[in-house]
C-alpha positions in Angstrom: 8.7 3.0 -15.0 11.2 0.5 -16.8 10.1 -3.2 -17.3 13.4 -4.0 -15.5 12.6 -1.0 -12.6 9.2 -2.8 -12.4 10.2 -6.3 -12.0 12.7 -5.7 -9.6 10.2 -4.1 -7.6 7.7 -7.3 -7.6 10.4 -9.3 -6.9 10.9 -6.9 -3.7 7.7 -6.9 -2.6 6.1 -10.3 -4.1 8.6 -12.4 -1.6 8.7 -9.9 0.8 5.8 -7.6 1.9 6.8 -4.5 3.8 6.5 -4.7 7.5 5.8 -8.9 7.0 8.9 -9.6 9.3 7.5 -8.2 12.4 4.6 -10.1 12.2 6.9 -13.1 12.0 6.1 -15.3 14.4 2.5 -15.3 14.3 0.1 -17.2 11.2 0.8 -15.2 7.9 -2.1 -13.5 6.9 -3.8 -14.3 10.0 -5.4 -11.7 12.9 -2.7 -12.3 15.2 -0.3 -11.6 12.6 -2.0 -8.6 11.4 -2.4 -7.5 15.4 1.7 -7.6 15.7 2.9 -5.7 12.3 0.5 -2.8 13.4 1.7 -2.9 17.0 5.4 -2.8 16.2 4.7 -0.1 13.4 2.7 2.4 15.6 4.2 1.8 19.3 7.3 0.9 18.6 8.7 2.4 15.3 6.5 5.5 14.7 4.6 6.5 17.1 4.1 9.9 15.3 2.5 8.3 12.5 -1.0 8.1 12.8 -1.0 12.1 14.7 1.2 13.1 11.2 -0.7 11.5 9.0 -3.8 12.1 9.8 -5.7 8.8 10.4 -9.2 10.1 11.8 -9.2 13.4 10.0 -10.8 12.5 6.7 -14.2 11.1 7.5 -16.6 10.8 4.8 -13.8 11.8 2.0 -12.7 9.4 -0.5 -9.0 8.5 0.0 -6.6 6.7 -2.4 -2.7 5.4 -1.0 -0.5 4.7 -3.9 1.6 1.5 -2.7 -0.8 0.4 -0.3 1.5 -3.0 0.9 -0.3 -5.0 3.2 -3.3 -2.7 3.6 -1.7 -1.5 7.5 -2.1 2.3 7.2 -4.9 1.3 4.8 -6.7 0.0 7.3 -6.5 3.0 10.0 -7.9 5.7 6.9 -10.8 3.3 7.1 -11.3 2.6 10.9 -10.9 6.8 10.6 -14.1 7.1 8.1 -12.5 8.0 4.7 -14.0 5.5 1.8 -10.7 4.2 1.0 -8.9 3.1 -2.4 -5.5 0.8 -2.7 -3.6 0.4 -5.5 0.0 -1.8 -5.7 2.2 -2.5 -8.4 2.1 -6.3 -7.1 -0.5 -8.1 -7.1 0.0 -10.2 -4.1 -0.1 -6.6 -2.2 -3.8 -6.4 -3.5 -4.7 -9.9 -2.3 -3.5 -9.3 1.2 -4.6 -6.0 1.5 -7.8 -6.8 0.7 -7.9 -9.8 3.1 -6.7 -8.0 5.3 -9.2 -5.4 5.5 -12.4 -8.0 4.9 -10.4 -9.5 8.5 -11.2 -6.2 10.4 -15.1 -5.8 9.1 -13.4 -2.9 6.9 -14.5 -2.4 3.0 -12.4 -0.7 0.4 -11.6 -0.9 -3.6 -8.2 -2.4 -4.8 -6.8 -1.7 -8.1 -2.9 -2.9 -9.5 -1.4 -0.4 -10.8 1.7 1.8 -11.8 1.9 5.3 -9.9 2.8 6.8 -13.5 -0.3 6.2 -14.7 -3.3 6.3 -12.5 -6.1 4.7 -13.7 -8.3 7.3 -12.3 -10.7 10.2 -14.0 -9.3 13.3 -13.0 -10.7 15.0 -9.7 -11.5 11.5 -8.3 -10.5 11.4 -4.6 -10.5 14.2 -1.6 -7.2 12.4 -0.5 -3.9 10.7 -2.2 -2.3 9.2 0.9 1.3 7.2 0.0 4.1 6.3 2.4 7.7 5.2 1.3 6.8 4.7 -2.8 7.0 7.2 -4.9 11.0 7.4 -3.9 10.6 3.4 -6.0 9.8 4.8 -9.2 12.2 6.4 -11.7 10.0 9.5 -12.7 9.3 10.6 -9.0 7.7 13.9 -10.8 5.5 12.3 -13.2 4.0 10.6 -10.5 3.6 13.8 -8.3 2.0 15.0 -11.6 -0.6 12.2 -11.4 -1.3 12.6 -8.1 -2.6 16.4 -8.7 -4.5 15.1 -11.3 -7.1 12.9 -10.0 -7.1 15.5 -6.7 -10.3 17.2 -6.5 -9.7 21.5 -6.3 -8.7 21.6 -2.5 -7.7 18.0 -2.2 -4.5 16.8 -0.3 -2.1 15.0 -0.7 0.2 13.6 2.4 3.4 11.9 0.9 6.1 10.1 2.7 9.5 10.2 0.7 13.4 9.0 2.3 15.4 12.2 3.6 18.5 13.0 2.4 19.6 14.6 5.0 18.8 12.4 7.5 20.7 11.0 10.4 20.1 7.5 8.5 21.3 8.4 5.3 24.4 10.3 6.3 25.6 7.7 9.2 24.7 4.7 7.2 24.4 5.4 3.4 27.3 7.7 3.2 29.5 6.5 6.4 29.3 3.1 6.9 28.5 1.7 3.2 29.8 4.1 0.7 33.2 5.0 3.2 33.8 2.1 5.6 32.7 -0.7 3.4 34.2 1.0 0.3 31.1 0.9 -1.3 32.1 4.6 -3.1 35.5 2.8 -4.0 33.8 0.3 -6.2 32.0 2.8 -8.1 28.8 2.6 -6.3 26.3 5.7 -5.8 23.9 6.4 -2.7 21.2 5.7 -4.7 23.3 2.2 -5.6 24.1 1.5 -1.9 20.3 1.9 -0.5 18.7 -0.9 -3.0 21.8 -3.1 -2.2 21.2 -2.7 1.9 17.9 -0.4 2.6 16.1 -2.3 0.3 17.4 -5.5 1.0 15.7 -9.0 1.1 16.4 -12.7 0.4 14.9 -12.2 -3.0 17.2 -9.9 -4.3 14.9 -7.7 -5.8 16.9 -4.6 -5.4 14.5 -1.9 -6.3 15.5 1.8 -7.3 15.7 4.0 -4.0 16.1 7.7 -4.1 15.8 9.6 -1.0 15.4 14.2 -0.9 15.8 17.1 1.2 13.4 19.4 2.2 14.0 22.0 -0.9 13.9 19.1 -3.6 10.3 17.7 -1.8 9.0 21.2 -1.5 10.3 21.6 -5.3 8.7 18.1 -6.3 5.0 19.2 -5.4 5.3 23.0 -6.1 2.4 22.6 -8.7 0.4 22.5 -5.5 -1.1 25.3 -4.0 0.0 24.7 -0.3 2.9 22.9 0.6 4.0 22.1 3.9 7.4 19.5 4.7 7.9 18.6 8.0 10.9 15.7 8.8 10.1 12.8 11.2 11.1 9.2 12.5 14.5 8.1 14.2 14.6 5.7 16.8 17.4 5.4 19.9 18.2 2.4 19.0 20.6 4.5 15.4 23.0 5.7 18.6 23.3 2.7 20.0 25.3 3.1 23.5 25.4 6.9 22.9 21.7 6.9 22.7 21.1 6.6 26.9 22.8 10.3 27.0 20.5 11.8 24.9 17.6 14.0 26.7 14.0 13.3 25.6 13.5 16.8 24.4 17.0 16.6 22.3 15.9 13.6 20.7 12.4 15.2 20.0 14.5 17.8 17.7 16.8 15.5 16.2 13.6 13.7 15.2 12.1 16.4 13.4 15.8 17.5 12.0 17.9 14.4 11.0 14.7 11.7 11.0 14.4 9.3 8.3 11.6 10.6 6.6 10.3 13.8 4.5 6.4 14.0 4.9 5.0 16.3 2.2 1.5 17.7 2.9 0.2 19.2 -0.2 -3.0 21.1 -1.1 -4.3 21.6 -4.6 
């Protein structure tokens, strides 16, 4: 990762921690705060998530998540069992994810650290666990590379990565931003347009995005035995009036068609 790619993403993340905003109105840092950022994320804006990911199912194993934020999925591996690892490239990300843990009578290790270069024996976890990062650094690859390594034979891997394809991208990076706005017009890419308005926050750090379809994802791990790609999280509220017409069990296959996400599960 570039000194400039890495800045931008402390400035990002330093300011504004992922999922902070929704915890809002509440103490920062405190239980009640903690209490409404993992309501919102798991009732009301992915309610798949812990089913998918796989909260409860690694008892016992020893689980790393690359990008660990504020410590929210963090917590759940650990509620679930699995002696759990964080690392962040920021280090205010380790401080409150740490905290934030110690709040909940939860115990895990914290490291900072760049996803390029783990600094991890090989065959060191069961589990590498990382949701919306590795889409943030510039070699993607070299970072799925790393991963394998410190895998244990028969460890997995469970990576979230932005979808290309995805209703999101195609009605709002490519549609509204690049077309409408005339954000292609000025010489802008996709890639451009989602650290400008995906990405965005009152600290202007502007981090590199990249999103993929299900081919390049599947491509990105193939040095894994297993792969599996599945495609999740859209919410009614992207149709806005149109949303009301939609059946429950239409939406259900958009979800897992056009959603937001690529989730990678990976075996080594």
């Amino acid at each position: 990762m570039s000194s400039n790619d890495k800045q931008r993403a402390r400035e990002q993340w330093d300011k504004d921690p992922a999922g902070a905003i929704y915890g809002s109105q509440c103490e920062f840092g405190s239980r009640e705060f903690f209490d409404e950022v993992e309501r919102h994320r798991y009732q009301e804006y992915a309610p798949w998530m812990p089913r998918v990911m796989g909260f409860n199912d690694f008892a016992g194993q020893r689980l790393l998540e690359i990008g660990c934020g504020m410590g929210t999925d963090l917590l759940q591996f650990a509620r679930g069992g699995a002696k759990v690892t964080g690392i962040d490239l920021t280090p205010r990300s380790i401080e409150i994810s740490r905290r934030h843990l110690a709040l909940y009578d939860q115990t895990g290790d914290f490291a900072i650290a760049d996803c390029e270069l783990l600094p991890f024996r090989a065959a060191s976890f069961d589990v590498v666990y990382s949701n919306g990062v590795l889409h943030h650094t510039p070699d993607t690859a070299g970072a799925v590379r790393e991963l394998h390594r410190v895998l244990r034979p028969g460890g997995q891997a469970r990576v979230m990565l932005y979808h290309r394809s995805s209703w999101a991208y195609l009605s709002q990076v490519v549609l509204g931003y690049g077309i409408l706005h005339g954000e292609f017009l000025r010489g802008h890419s996709p890639a451009k347009i989602m650290s400008k308005y995906v990405e965005f926050n009152e600290g202007g750090g502007r981090p590199l995005v990249k999103a993929y379809s299900r081919r390049e994802s599947r491509e990105l791990f193939s040095i894994f035995r297993e792969v599996k790609v599945q495609v999740e999280q859209l919410t009614r509220g992207e149709f806005y009036f149109l949303a009301r017409f939609i059946p429950e069990n239409a939406f259900r296959r958009m979800r897992q068609s056009v959603g937001w996400n690529v989730i990678v599960s990976a075996k080594k």
